[in-house]
C-alpha positions in Angstrom: -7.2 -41.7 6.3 -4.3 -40.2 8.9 -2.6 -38.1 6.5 0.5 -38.2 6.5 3.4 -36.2 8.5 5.8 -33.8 6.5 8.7 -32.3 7.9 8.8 -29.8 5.2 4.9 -28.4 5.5 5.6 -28.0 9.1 8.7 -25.6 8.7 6.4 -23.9 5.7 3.9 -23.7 8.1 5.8 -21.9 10.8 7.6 -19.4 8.6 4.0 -18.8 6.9 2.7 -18.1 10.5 5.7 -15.9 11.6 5.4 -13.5 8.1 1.4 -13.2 8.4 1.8 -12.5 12.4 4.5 -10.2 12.3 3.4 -7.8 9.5 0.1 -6.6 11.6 2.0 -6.1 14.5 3.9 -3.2 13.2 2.1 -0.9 11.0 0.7 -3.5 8.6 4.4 -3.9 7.4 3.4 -0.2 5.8 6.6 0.8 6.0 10.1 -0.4 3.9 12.0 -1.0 7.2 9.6 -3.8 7.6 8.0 -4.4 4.6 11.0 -5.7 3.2 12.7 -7.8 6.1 8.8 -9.6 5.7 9.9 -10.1 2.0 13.3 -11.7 2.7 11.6 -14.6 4.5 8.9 -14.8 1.7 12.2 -15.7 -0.3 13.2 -18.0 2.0 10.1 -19.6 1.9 9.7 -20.3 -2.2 13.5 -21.3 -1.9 12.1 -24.2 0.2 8.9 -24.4 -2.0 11.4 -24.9 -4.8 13.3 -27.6 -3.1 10.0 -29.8 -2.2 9.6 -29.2 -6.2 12.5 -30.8 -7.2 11.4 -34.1 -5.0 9.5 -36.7 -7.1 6.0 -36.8 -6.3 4.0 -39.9 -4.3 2.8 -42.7 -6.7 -0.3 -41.6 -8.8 0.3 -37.7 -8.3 0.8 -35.3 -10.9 0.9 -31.5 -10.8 -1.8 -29.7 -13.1 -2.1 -25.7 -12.8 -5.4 -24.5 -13.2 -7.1 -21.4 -14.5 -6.4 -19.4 -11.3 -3.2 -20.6 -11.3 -2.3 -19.2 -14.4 -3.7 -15.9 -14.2 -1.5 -15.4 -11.0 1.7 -16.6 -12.9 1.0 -14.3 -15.5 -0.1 -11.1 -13.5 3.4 -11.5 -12.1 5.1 -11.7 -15.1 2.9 -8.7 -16.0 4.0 -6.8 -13.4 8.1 -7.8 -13.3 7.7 -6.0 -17.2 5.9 -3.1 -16.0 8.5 -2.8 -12.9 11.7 -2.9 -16.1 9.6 -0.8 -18.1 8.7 1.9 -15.3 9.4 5.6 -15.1 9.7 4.8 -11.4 12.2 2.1 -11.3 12.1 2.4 -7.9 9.1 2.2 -6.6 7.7 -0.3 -9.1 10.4 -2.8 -7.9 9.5 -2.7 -4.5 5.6 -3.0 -5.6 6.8 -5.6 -8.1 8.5 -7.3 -5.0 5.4 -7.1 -3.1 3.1 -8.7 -5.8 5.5 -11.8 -6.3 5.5 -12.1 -2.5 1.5 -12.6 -2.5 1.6 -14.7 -5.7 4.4 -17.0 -3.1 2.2 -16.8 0.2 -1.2 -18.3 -1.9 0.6 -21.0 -4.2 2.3 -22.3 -0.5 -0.9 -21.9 1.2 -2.8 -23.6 -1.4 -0.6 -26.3 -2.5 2.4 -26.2 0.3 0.5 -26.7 3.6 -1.0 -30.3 3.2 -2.0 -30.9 6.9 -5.6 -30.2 7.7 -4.1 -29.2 11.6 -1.7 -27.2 10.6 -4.5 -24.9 8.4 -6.5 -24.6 11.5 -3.5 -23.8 13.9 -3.0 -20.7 11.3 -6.7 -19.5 12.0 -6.3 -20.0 15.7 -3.8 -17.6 15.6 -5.1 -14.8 13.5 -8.2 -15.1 16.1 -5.3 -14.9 19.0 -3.7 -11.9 17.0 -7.1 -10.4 16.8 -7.9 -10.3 20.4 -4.7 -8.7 20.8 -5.2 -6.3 18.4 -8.8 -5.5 19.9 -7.0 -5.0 23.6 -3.8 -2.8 22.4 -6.1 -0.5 19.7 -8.9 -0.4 23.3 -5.2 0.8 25.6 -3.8 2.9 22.9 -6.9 5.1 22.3 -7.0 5.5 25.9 -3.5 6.4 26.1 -3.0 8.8 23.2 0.7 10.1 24.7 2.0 6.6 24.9 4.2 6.1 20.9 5.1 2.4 20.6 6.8 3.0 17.5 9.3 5.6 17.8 8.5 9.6 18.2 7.4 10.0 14.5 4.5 8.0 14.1 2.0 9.6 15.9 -1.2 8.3 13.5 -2.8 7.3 16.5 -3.4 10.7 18.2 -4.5 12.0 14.3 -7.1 9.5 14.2 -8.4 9.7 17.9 -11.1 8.6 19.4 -11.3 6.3 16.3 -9.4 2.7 17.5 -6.1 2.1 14.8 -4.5 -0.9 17.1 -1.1 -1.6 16.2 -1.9 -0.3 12.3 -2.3 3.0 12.4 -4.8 3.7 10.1 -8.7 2.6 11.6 -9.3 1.5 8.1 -6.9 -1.6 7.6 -7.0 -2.6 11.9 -11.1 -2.5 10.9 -10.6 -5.0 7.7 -7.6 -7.1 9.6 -10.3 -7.6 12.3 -13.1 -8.3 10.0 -10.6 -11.1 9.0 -9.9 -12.1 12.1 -14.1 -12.3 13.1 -14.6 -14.2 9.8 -12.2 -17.1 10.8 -13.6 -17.0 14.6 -17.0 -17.2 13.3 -16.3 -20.0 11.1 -14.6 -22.0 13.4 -17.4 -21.9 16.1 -19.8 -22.7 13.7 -18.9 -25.4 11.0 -16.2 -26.7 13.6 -17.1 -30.1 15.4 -14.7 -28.8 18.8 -16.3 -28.7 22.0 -19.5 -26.4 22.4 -17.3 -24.5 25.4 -14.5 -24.1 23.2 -17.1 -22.8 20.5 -19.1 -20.5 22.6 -16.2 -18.8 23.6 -14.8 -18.5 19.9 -18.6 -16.2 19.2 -17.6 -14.5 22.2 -14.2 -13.6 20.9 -15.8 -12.7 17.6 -17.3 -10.2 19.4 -15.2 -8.9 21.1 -13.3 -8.4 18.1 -16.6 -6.8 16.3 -16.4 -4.0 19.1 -12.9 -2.9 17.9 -14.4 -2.8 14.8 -17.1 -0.2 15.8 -14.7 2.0 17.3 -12.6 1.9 14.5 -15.7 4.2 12.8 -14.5 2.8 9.6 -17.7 2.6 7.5 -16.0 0.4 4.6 -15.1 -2.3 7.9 -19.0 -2.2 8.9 -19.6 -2.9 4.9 -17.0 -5.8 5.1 -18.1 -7.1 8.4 -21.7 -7.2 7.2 -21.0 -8.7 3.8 -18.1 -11.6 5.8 -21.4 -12.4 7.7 -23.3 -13.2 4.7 -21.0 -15.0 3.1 -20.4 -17.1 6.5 -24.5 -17.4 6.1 -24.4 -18.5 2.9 -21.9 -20.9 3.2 -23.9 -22.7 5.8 -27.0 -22.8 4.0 -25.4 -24.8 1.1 -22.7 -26.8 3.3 -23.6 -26.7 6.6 -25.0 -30.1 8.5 -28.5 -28.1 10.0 -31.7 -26.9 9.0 -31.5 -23.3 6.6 -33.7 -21.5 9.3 -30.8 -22.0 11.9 -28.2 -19.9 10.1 -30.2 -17.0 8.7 -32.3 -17.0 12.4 -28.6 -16.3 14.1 -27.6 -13.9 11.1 -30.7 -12.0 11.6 -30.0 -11.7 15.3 -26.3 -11.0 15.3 -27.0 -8.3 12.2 -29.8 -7.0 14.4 -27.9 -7.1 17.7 -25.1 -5.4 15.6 -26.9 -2.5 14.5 -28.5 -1.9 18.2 -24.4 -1.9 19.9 -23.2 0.4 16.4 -26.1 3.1 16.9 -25.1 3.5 20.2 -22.0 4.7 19.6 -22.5 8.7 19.5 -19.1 8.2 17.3 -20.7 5.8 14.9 -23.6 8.1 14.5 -21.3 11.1 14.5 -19.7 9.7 11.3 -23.0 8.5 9.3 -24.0 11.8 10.0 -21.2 13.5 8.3 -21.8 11.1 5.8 -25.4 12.0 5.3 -24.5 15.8 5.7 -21.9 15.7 2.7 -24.8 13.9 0.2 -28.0 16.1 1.7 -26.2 19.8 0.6 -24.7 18.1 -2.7 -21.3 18.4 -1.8 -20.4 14.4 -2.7 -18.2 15.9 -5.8 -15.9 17.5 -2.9 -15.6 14.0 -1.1 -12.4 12.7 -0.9 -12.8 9.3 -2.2 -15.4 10.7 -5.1 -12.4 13.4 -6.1 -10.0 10.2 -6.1 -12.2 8.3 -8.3 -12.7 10.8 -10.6 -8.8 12.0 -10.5 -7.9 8.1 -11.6 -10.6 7.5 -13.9 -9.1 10.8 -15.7 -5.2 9.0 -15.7 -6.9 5.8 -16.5 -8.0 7.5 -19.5 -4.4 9.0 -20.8 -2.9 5.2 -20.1 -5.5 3.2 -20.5 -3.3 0.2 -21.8 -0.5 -0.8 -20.1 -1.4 2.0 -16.9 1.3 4.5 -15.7 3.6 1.7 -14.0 3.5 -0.8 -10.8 3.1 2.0 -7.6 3.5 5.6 -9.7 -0.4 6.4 -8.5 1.9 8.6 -5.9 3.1 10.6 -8.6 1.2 10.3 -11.2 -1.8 12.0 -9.6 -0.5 15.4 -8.2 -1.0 16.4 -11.9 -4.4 15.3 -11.8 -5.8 16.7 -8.8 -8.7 19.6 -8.5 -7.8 22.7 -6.7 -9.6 21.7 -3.9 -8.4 18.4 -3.0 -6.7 19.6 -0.3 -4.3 16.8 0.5 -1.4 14.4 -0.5 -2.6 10.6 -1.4 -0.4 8.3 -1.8 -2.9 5.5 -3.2 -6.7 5.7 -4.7 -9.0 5.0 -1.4 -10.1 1.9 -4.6 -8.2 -1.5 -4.9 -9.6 -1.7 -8.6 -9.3 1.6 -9.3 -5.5 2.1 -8.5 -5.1 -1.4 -10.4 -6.1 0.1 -13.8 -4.2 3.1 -12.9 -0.9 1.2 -12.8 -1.2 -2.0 -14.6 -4.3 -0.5 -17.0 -6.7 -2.6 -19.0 -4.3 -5.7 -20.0 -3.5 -6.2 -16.0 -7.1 -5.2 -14.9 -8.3 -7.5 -17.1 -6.1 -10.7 -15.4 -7.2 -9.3 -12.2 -10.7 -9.5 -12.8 -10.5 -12.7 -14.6 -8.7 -14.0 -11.0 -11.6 -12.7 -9.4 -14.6 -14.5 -11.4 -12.3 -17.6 -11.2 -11.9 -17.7 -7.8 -15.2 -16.6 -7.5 -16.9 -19.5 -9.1 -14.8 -22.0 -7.5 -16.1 -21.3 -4.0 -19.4 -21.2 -5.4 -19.1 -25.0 -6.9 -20.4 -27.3 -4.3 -18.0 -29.2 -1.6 -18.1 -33.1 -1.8 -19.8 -35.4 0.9 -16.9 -36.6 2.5 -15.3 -33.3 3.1 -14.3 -32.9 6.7 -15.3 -30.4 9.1 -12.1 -29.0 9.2 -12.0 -28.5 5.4 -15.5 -26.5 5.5 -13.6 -24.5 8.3 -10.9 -23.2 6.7 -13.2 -22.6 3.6 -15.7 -20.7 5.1 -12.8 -18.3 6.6 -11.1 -18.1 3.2 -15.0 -17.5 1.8 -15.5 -14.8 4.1 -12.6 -13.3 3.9 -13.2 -13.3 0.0 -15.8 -11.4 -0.1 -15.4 -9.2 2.8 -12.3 -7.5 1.2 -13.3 -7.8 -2.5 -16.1 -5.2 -1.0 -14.2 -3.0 1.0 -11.6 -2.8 -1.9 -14.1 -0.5 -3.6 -13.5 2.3 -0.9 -10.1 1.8 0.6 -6.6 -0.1 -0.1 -6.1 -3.0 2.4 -4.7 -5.0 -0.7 -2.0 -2.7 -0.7 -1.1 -2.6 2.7 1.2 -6.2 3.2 -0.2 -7.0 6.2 -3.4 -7.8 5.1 -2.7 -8.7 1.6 -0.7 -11.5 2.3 -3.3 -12.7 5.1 -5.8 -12.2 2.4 -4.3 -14.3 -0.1 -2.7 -16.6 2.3 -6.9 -17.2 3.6 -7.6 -18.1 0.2 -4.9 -19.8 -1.1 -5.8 -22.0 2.4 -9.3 -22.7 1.5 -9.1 -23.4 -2.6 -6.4 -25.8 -0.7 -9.0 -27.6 0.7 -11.2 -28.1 -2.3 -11.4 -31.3 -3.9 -9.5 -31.1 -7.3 -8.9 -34.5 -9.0 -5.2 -33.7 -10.3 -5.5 -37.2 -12.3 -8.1 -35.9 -14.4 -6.7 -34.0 -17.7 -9.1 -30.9 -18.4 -8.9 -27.9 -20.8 -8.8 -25.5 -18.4 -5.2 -27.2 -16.6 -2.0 -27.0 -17.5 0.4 -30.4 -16.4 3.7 -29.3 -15.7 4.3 -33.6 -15.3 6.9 -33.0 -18.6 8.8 -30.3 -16.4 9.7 -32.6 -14.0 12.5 -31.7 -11.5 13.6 -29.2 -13.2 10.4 -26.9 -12.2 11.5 -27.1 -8.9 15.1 -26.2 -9.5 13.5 -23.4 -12.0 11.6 -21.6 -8.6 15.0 -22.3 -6.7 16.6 -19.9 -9.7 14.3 -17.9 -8.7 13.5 -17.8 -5.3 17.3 -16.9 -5.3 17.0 -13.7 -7.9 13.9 -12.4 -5.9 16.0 -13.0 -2.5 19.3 -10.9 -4.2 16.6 -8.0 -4.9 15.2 -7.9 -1.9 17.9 -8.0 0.4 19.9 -5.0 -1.7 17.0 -2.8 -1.8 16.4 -3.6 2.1 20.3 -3.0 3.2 20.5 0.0 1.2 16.8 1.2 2.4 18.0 0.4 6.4 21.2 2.6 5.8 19.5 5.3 4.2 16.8 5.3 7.4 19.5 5.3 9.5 21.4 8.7 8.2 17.8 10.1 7.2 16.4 9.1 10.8 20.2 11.6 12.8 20.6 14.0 10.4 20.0 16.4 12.6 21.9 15.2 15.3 25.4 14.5 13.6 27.6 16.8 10.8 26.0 17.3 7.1 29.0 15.2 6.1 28.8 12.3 8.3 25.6 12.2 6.8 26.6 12.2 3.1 28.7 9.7 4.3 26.3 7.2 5.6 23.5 8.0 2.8 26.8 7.5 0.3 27.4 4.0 2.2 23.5 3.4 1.5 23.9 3.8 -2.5 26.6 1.0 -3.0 23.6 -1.5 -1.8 21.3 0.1 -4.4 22.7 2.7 -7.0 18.4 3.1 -7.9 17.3 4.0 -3.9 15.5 7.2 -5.7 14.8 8.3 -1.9 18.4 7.9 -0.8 19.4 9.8 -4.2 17.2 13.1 -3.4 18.7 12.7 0.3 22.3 13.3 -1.1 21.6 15.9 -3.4 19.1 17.8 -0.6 22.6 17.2 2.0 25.1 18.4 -1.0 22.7 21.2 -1.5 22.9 22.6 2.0 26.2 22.4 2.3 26.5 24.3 -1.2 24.2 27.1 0.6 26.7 27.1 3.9 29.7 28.1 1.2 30.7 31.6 1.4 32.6 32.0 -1.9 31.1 31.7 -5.4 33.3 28.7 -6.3 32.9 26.5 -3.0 28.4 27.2 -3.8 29.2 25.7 -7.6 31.0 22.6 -6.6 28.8 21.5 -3.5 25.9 22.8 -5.8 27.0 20.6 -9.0 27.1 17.4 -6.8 24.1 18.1 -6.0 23.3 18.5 -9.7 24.3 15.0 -9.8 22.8 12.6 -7.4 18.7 15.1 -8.2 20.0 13.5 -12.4 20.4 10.3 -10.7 17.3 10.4 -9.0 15.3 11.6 -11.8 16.6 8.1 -13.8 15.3 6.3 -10.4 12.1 8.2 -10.7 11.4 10.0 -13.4 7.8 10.6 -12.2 8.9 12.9 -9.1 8.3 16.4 -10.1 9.8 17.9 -6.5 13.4 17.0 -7.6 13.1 19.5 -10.5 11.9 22.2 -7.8 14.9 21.1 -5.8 17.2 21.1 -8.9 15.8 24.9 -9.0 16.5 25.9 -5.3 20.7 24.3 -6.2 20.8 26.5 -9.3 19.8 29.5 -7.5 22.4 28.4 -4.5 24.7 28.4 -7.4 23.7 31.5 -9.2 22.4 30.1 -12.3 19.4 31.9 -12.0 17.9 31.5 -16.0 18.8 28.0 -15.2 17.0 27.7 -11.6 13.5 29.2 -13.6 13.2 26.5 -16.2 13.2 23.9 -13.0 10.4 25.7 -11.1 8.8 26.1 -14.2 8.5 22.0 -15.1 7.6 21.9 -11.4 4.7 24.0 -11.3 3.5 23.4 -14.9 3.5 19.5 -13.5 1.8 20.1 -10.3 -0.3 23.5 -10.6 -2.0 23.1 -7.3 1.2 22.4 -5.2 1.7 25.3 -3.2 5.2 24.6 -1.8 6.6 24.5 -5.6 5.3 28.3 -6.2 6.5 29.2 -2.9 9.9 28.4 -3.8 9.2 30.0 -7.3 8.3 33.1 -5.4 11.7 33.1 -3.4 13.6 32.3 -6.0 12.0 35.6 -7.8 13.1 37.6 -4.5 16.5 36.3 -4.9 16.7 37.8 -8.4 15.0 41.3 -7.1 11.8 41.1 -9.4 9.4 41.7 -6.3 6.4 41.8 -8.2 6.4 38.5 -9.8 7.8 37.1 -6.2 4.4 38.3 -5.2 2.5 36.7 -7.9 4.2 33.4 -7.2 3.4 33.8 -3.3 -0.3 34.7 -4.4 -0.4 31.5 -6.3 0.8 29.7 -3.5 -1.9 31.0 -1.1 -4.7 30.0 -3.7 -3.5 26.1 -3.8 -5.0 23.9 -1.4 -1.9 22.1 0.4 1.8 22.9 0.7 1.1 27.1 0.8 2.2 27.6 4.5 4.7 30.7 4.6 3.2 32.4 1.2 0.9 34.5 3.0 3.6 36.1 6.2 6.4 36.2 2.7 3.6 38.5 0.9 3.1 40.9 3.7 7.1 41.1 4.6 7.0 41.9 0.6 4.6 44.9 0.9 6.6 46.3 4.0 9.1 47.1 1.9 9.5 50.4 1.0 10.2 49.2 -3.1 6.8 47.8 -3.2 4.8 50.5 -1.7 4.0 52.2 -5.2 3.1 48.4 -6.8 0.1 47.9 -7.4 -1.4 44.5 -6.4 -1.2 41.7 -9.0 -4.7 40.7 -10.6 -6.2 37.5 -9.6 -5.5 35.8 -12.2 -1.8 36.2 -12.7 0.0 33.6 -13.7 4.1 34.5 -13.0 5.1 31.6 -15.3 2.8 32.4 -18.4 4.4 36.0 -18.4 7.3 36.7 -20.3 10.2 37.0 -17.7 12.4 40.4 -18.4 15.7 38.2 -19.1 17.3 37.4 -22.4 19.3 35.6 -20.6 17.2 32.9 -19.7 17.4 29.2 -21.1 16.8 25.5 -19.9 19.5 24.0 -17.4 22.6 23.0 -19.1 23.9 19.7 -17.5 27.5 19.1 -17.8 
């Protein structure tokens, strides 16, 4: 039976193609100026989700929500409480934002595209944008000088030789193309097109598989050899030929895989470090092992309700060892940095999503399923698995690119599995009594979601903009134009520390007493701002310490450093500026202490070591003997009655 045409799903379709082709074009949408642009047409898109709603449905329809329905409905309402419950308003909208937009992309995908043509178009693209992606990450390694996206993101020549294609990061180009082989595979081989047509889809899937070598991502070889299986096992229990067929061609495309991979003097380069790192016993200094071990520790101090939708940022600073010698921003573990922020009760939905979804692909297709159906399927299958694997040593599900593709892949193939909607069961929900008014309900708030999004975008654009020429126009055309940023969104906690860093610097370019306290207390105003935005963000008391000591409120300035570096013991730029905030105040010994301590942490210590020997040049500190290795300038008792917290007026 023809089915039948629908203005509506084709417009759905197009703006679901144009949000899950754009985002991997540009940096996996990885950053806000994108990021949230992407978000203000997946509001567009449940608006007109919520308008198909409110019409009535065909004769003998009915709308039932099902297990894995419900468990997305009510992660998201999970994590729109976390966001108004967050330290970090924030940065748990925009994560909040980014959850409800991947909750949108798989309902439409699953339930709003109802062509069988228009679900294949979608996977001839992502093959399309694959090849492409394969091509430009091939040019751009070869062309390390060449910056397609502006003069700061240079991530390209950081990862080189390694492949990073439009991304930027080998990691999440390698899982986006592991995608991208999974649907190529699948439609060369439970398609019925032309055997031309298929031959040269294997070949693209190839093609594609050689970008992935070169990305050297180990956790994309995991998920390209775990896609294959599930591809395999999919056509042992749906496909139309003999079992030896599919597991013969696995075998030889594993085998012929392994052959091309060990060929690679990169490849081998990078096992070998591998090997290396677990031979001499050093796995506990691995930097995915010490991130494991860092969240498992703040799993265990909010094990509940977690620390709040993207604090992990934050939050782990305070955790880290003294040798973990860098800055992450998110676990290198999809599950893990899940129980970090949402802990046990949103875990808990996750997981149950996962066994739900799980089990449905397992449950057998019916006889009359077409071709096309066990197409889009077996790419949403693959895709399944090959992510829920590599999740255990990297983040793709929270880079937008490839999350929404993920769930857009799935929501596409539990699309095409037969559900009798007719049929009442325990485990479905019938939303038949809501009527209409369901669909005006998602208009409500398709139109609420769109209102956040756009003010957080406007006001993040503006405050890119003055961040982006601040050094190329006056300090207070910039206040102006971050100023501009804020009446889009008086919570931008990024725009906030922008103000009072600008106020501060002009405080320090004052060369009277008063004109430092005024600029300085403006300052003072927008870091108390910020700290309500982001309560979580331990440098703005280091920079509310560097304004007090612009201002001369030096008893003041101390109690700042102090909550810094009590927060954050191995951050070496926080006891830097504790060690020139000692200078300021003439106590050179415990300037050298804080320098010391500075020089032991391991990231942010550059500049301790040249202030500690322009210390001992001078002619004061000649007779002073050198601290012990263990002092601790902050545990000391500082020589000052004086001294007390900050007093905000």
């Amino acid at each position: 039976m023809k089915e039948a045409a629908d203005p509506a799903s084709l417009i759905t379709t197009l703006l679901v193609a144009i949000i899950l082709l754009t985002g991997p074009l540009v940096l996996g949408a990885a950053r806000l100026w994108l990021e949230l642009p992407l978000l203000g047409g997946v509001a567009l898109l449940l608006l007109i989700q919520g308008l198909r709603l409110t019409r009535p449905l065909s004769m003998g329809r009915i709308r039932r929500a099902d297990a894995i329905d419900l468990s997305v409905i009510l992660f998201v309402i999970y994590a729109i409480i976390r966001w108004l419950t967050s330290p970090s308003e924030y940065f748990s909208r925009i994560e909040a934002m980014d959850i409800v937009g991947y909750a949108v992309i798989f309902f439409t995908c699953r339930y709003g595209i109802n062509r069988r043509s228009y679900g294949l178009s979608l996977l001839f693209g992502l093959v399309a944008l694959g090849v492409f992606e394969t091509v430009f990450g091939y040019y751009l390694a070869h062309n390390l000088d060449w910056l397609p996206f502006g003069l700061t993101e240079r991530l390209h020549q950081y990862y080189a030789p390694r492949w990073v294609g439009t991304y930027g990061c080998p990691n999440h180009y390698g899982g986006f193309l592991v995608m991208a082989i999974g649907a190529a595979l699948a439609l060369g081989s439970f398609s019925k097109l032309p055997w031309p047509m298929r031959i040269v889809l294997f070949y693209l899937a190839g093609m594609m598989a050689v970008g992935v070598m070169f990305s050297i991502s180990r956790g994309s070889y995991l998920a390209l050899i775990v896609s294959v299986g599930a591809l395999t096992l999919f056509g042992l229990r749906h496909g139309t030929v003999r079992w030896w067929v599919p597991v013969t061609c696995t075998l030889i495309l594993l085998g012929g895989g392994v052959m091309a991979f060990s060929l690679s003097s990169d490849v081998r380069g990078r096992y070998n470090d591998a090997e290396r790192t677990v031979v001499t016993g050093q796995l506990n200094t691995y930097v995915r092992i010490q991130l494991a071990e860092d969240a498992l520790r703040i799993a265990a101090d909010s094990p509940i309700f977690g620390t709040g939708p993207g604090t992990f940022v934050f939050i782990h600073p305070r955790y880290q060892s003294s040798t973990f010698d860098r800055k992450a921003v998110l676990a290198h573990d999809d599950y893990l940095n899940c129980l970090d922020d949402y802990g046990v009760f949103g875990f808990g939905i996750v997981m149950f999503f996962i066994a739900a979804v799980t089990l449905t692909f397992l449950k057998p297709l019916w006889a009359d399923h077409r071709w096309q159906d066990r197409t889009v399927v077996a790419t949403g299958f693959a895709a399944w698995g090959a992510l829920l694997v590599h999740s255990f040593v990297d983040f793709n599900l929270h880079i937008p690119a490839n999350a929404l593709l993920f769930f857009a892949l799935v929501g596409l193939a539990l699309g095409r599995l037969n559900r009798d909607e007719t049929v009442r069961h325990w485990s479905t929900l019938s939303l038949a009594p809501l009527g209409g008014l369901f669909g005006w309900a998602v208009v409500g708030f398709s139109l609420l979601y769109g209102v956040q999004v756009a003010r957080t975008a406007v006001s993040d654009i503006a405050y890119e903009q003055a961040y982006g020429q601040v050094l190329d126009v006056p300090n207070s055309e910039s206040i102006q134009d971050a100023e501009q940023a804020l009446t889009y969104d008086r919570g931008n906690a990024q725009d906030l520390i922008f103000l009072g860093d600008l106020y501060r610097y002009q405080a320090s370019r004052q060369k009277d007493i008063e004109g430092r306290v005024s600029e300085g207390q403006k300052a003072m105003d927008y870091y108390q701002q910020a700290i309500k935005a982001n309560a979580l963000d331990d440098s703005i008391h280091a920079r509310m310490g560097m304004t007090f000591d612009i201002m001369r409120r030096y008893s003041e300035a101390f109690f700042c450093y102090k909550a810094a570096v009590t927060a954050q013991p191995y951050n070496g730029q926080f006891w830097y500026w504790l060690g020139n905030h000692y200078w300021q105040r003439g106590m050179l010994d415990k300037a050298e202490e804080a320098y010391l301590c500075a020089e032991k942490c391991p990231h942010g210590k550059e500049g301790s070591q040249e202030a500690v020997q322009e210390l001992r040049a001078l002619p004061s500190m000649q007779d002073v003997p050198t601290p012990s290795a263990d002092a601790n300038p902050v545990n000391e008792p500082i020589p000052n009655n004086e001294d007390h917290p900050p007093t905000v007026p």
